[in-house]
Every structure is written in structure tokens, then in C-alpha cells.
GUDRENLO-190808 format. One line per 2 residues: number of its first residue (from 1); for each residue z, y, x negated of C-alpha. Coordinates in pm, whole numbers. Last residue first. Example, Ala and Ser with C-alpha at 12.3 -4.5 7.8 and 13.67 -1.06 7.14 Angstrom:
REM residues 2
2 = 714,-106,-1367 ~ 780,-450,-1230;
This chain:
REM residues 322
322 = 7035,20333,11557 ~ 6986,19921,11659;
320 = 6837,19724,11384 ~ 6613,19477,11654;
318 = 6601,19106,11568 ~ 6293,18855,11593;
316 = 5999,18783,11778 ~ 6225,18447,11982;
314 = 5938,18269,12198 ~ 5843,18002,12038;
312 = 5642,17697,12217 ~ 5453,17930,12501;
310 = 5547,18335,12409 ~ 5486,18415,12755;
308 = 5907,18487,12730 ~ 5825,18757,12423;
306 = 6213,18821,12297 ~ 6393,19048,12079;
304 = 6739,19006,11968 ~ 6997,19268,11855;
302 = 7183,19391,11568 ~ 7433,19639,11593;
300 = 7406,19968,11362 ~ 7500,20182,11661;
298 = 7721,20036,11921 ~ 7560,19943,12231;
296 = 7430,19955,12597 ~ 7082,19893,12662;
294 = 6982,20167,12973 ~ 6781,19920,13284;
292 = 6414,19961,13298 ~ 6390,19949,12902;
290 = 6147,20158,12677 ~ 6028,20060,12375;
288 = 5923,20266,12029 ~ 5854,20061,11727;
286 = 5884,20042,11337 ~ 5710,19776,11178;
284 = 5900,19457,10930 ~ 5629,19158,10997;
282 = 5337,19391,10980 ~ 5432,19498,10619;
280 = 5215,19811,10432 ~ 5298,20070,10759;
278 = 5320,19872,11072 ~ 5408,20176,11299;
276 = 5432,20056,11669 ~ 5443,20240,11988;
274 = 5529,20218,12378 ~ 5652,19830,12342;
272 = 5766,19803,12725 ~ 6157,19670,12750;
270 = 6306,19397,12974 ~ 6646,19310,12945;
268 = 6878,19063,12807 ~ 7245,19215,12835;
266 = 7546,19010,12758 ~ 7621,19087,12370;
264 = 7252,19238,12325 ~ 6911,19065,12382;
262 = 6593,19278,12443 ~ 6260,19169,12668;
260 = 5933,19210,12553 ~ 5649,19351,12776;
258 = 5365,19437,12508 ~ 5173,19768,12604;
256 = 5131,19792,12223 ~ 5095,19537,12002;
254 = 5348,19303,11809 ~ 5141,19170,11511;
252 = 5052,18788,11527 ~ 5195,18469,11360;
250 = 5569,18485,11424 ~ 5761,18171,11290;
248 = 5851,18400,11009 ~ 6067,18576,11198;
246 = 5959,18948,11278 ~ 6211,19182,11202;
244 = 6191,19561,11418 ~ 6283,19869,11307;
242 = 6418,20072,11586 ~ 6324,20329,11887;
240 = 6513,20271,12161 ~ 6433,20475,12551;
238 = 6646,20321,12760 ~ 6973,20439,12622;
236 = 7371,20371,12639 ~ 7561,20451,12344;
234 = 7900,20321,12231 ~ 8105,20566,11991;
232 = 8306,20661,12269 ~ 8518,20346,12283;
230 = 8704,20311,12598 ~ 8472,19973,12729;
228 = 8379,19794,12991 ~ 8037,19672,12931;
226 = 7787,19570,13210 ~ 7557,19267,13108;
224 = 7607,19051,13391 ~ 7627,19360,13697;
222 = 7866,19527,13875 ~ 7897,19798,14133;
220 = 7884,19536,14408 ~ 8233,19371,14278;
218 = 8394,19691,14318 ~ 8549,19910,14102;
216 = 8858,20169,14098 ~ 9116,19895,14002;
214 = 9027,19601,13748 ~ 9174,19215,13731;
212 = 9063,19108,13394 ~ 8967,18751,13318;
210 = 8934,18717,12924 ~ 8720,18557,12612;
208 = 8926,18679,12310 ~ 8644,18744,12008;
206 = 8787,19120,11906 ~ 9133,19156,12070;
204 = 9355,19128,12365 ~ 9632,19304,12517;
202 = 9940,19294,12766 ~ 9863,18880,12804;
200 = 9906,18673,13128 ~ 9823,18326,13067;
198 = 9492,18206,13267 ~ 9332,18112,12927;
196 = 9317,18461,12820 ~ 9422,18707,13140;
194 = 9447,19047,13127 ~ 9603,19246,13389;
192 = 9531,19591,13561 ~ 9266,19752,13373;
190 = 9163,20066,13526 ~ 8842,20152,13629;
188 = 8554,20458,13536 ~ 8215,20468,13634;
186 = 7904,20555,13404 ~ 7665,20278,13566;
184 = 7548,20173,13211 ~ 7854,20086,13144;
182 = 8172,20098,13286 ~ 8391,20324,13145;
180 = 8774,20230,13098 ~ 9119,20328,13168;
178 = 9353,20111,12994 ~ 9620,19985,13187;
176 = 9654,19627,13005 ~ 9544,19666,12677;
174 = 9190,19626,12497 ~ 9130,19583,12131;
172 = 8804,19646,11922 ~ 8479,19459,11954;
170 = 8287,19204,12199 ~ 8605,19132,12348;
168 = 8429,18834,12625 ~ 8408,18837,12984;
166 = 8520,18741,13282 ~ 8571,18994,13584;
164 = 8787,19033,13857 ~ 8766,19274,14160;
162 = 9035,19286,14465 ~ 9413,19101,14331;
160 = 9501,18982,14719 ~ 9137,18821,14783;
158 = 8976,18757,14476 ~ 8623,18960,14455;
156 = 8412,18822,14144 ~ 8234,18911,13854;
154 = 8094,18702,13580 ~ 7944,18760,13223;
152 = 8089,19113,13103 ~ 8094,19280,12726;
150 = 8454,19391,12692 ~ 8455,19663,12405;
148 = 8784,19821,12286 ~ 8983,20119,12103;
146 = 9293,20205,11979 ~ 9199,19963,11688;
144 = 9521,19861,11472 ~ 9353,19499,11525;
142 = 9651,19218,11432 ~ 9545,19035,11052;
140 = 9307,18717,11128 ~ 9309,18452,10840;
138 = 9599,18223,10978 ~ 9427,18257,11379;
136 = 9114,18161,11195 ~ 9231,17882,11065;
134 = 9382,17749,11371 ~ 9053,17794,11577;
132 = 8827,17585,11242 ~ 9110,17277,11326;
130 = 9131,17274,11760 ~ 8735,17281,11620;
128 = 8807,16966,11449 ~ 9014,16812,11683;
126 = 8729,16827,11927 ~ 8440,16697,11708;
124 = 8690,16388,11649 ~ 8688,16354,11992;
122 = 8408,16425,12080 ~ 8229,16150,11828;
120 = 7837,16184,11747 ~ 7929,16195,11394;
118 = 7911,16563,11212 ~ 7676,16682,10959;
116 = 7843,17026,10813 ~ 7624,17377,10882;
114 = 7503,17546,10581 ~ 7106,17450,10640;
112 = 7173,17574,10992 ~ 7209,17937,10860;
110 = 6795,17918,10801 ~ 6611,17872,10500;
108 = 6567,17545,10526 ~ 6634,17416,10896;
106 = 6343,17199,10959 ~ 6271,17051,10593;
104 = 6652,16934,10642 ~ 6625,16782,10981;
102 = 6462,16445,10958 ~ 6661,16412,10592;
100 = 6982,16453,10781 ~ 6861,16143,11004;
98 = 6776,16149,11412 ~ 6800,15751,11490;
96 = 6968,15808,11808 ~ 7167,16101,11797;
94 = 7245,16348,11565 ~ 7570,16654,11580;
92 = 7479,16932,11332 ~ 7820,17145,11316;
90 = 7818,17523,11291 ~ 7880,17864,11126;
88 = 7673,18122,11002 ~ 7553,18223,11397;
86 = 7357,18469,11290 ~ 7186,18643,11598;
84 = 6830,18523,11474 ~ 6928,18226,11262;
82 = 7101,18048,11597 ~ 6776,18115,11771;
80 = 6525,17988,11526 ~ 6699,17719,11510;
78 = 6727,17680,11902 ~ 6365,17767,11892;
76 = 6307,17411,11693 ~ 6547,17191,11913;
74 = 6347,17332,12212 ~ 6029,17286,12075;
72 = 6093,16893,11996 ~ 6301,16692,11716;
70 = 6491,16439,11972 ~ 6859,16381,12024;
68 = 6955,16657,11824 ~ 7310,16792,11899;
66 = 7347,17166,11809 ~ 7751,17298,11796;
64 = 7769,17655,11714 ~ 8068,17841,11575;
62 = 8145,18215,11597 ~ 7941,18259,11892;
60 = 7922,18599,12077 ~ 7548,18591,12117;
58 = 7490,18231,12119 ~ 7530,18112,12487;
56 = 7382,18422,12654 ~ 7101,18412,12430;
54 = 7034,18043,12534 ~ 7053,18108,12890;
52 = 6824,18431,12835 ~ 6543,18145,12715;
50 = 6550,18064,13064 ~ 6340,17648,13111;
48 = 6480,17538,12806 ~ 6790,17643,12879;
46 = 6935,17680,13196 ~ 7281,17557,13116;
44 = 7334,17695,12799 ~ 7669,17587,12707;
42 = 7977,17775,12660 ~ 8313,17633,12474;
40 = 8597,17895,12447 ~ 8880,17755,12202;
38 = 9232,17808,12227 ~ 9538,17715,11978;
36 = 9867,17876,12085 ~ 9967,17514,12206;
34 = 9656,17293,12278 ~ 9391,17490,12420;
32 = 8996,17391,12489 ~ 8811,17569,12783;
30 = 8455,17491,12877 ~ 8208,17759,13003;
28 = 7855,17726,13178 ~ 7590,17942,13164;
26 = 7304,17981,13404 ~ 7625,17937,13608;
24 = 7910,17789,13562 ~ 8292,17914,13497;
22 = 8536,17650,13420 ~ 8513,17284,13223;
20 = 8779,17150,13080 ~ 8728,17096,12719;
18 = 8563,16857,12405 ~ 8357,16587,12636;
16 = 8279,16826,12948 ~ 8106,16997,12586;
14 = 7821,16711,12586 ~ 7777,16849,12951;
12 = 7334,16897,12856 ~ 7277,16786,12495;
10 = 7100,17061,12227 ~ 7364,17323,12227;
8 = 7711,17414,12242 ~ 7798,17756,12123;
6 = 8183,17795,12028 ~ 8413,18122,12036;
4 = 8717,18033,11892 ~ 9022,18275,12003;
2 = 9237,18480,11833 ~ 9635,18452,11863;
């Protein structure tokens, strides 16, 4: 049964209210089942102070959850944010004296304008999601993909199973046994279990969040951002040239010699602007960067691109990946 990935944003621990909490970090994880039914909850736990926290948290949403409790920078990026990687999905959670008609000038034009006003009440917030998870899992058709994608977010050694990561099916299926690359660092593993919601599974599909317990890799080979995956379509480069969206937010022309940084599933990395062709529309140019660490992705993904001296706003726009 598919799982519901959920963003959680705006209110540090408002998600300890809607699931148990697991993995933390820079990002921290929540887990919400009830029969068949789970959700993944993550929270950007570093955010505002790492804009790659809030990435992290929204790149492999299918629902976010932003609580206002004040109309500041943050709550305005966040928009900007959640628009960027296209998170069409969400719930608008106020506090205080925050009003719809606050917000609505605010989010026009974005994918927040869609999302459904919801009372500051976990509970009912909870049940709710339990709700959106269900009716996915009555939509979604089994994957006949032979192939899968597990973007990675922690690693670990566990003494008497050896190397474990947690991660999320960013696309395709995966199956227990499966040899797969590990990308960028080109070595191969073996899948030995799968794991969704520490229940032992033989496979797992597009949007599952998982542990797997892998054979032929060590903990010190990893990295956040490394993508286990058997699909020979994916591409890993450093040197990306792409058309670039600016948001509207933007007021200046990228330039070159500009350190930006790239978002994609768990990677955020940094990336020199070599060369940019504006043509009639500064907003839309074509540009040349090259990354210190290989970007790993499918062709035609979408990706994120970042300017972290960027003061209030620092979210350029998206990347059309070739």
C-alpha cells in the first residue's frame, strides 16, 4: 500500500502532534500508521537558518502542511518554496490572529492558493491525512516497473545486519535482492531487506519511505544525496547545461561566476554559473554550471536552484534538467 509523503512547515515539533517521531537531523521524520494506512511526516529542522533543510523537507512531498504563526521572510520563501518543486497539495494551518484574507494576496498565483484552510487542531489534522493516505492507496494501480530509484537521507552501521540506509522511492519499484548502483560513486550493493514502517516488505514502490539493509557497501562510502538505483536511464554529470526559470520574486539577471547551489530529490549542491544566454527574456536564460560533486538524475526532472547570499529570498527558481 503507498505511502503519504507529508512536508510540515512553519511551527517547529507541530508534527510530534500528528506521529511518532524517528530519524532527526537537519531533518527530522515523524511516522503515522494505523492499519495498512502510513504516512511519512518530515520537518525542516534547520530551517530558516539552512535553506537545504527546507529542500530536503519538500522535495518528495505529496502534501505540505504550512502553519503561519507570523507573516515574515521565512513564511514568504516557504511559498516560494512549495511553488518551486510543486508541492500541489496542502493544508494552511493559522495561528494567532493570522486570517485567510492576511494570506490570500500572499499566495496568489502560487499552488498554496489551492490548499484547504485547516483549524489549528492535530488531531483532526491527523485523521485527515490518515484520510488523503487512504485515497491514494484506492487510486494507485501496482508499478509493472522492473526498475527503481531510492534517493538516500541517512546511513548507518547496525551491528549484526552491517550498512542501513533510509530513504525515500524517488521513482520506479525496488525488490529485495536487487543489485543496485550507487550513485555518483559508481559502486554496486545488493539489497538485502526492505523495511517500510519497520515491517518487512519483498518490494516497494514510487513514494514508499524505506530502511534497506545493503551488502557490498559501507557506511563510509555513503553520502545524503547518493541514489541507489537499477535504472539505466539515470545520469550522473557535473557539468549541466539547462534552461533556467526565474521566479518572479527575482529582481536581477543571474551573472556569470555566480556560486549557486542545485536541489534534486536529496542532493543540494554547489554549482559555478560558467555561462548564460538571456536571449529576448532574462527571467527564462539558458546557462552552463558546473558542480563539485556529479548531480544525479533522470532526464526531464525538474530541479531547484538556490543563491544562499541571497539575504530575504533566496530560491532563483527551477532547473529543466536534459
Amino acid at each position: 500500500m503507498p505511502n503519504l509523503n507529508v512536508a510540515v512547515i512553519g511551527s517547529p515539533d507541530y508534527a510530534k502532534g500528528l506521529g511518532k517521531k524517528s530519524t532527526a537531523s537537519d531533518i527530522t521524520f515523524y511516522d503515522l500508521k494505523r492499519d495498512e494506512v502510513t504516512v511519512s511526516l518530515v520537518e525542516p529542522s534547520k530551517y530558516p537558518e539552512k535553506l537545504a533543510s527546507l529542500f530536503f523537507a519538500t522535495s518528495l512531498a505529496d502534501v505540505a502542511v504550512i502553519v503561519v504563526e507570523q507573516i515574515g521572510p521565512a513564511f514568504g520563501e516557504s511559498v516560494v518554496m512549495l511553488d518551486s518543486v510543486g508541492v500541489k497539495k496542502g493544508y494552511i494551518v493559522t495561528k494567532g490572529y493570522i486570517t485567510r484574507d492576511q494570506l490570500s494576496p500572499l499566495i496568489k498565483g502560487t499552488v498554496l492558493e489551492k490548499y484547504t484552510m485547516f483549524a489549528d487542531n492535530p488531531v483532526q489534522l491527523r485523521e485527515r491525512l490518515l484520510a488523503d493516505a487512504r485515497e491514494i492507496a484506492s487510486d494507485s494501480k501496482r508499478s509493472k516497473s522492473t526498475t527503481g530509484s531510492v534517493a538516500v537521507d541517512h546511513y548507518f552501521d547496525v551491528k549484526g545486519v552491517g550498512t542501513v540506509v533510509l530513504g525515500c522511492v524517488a521513482d520506479g519499484v525496488i525488490k529485495r535482492h536487487d543489485a543496485v548502483n550507487a550513485h555518483p560513486i559508481g559502486k554496486e550493493a545488493e539489497i538485502r531487506s526492505i523495511q517500510k514502517h519497520d515491517d518487512d516488505f519483498e518490494r516497494a514502490e514510487k513514494g514508499d519511505r524505506v530502511g534497506l539493509a545493503l551488502k557490498g557497501i559501507s557506511v563510509s562510502e555513503l553520502d545524503r544525496g547518493t541514489v541507489l538505483s537499477n535504472d539505466d536511464r539515470l545520469v550522473c554529470r557535473k557539468d549541466i547545461a539547462a534552461r533556467a526559470h526565474l521566479v518572479k520574486y527575482w529582481l536581477n539577471p543571474l551573472r556569470e561566476d555566480m556560486v549557486a547551489h542545485i536541489g534534486h530529490w536529496m542532493q543540494f549542491e554547489p554549482a559555478r554559473i560558467e555561462s548564460i544566454t538571456h536571449g529576448a527574456d532574462w527571467r527564462n536564460p539558458r546557462i552552463k554550471l558546473n558542480l563539485q560533486k556529479e548531480l544525479v538524475y533522470l532526464p526531464g526532472s525538474k530541479a531547484i536552484l538556490a543563491y544562499l547570499e541571497g539575504g530575504k529570498l533566496r530560491i532563483i527558481g527551477t532547473l529543466d534538467l536534459q
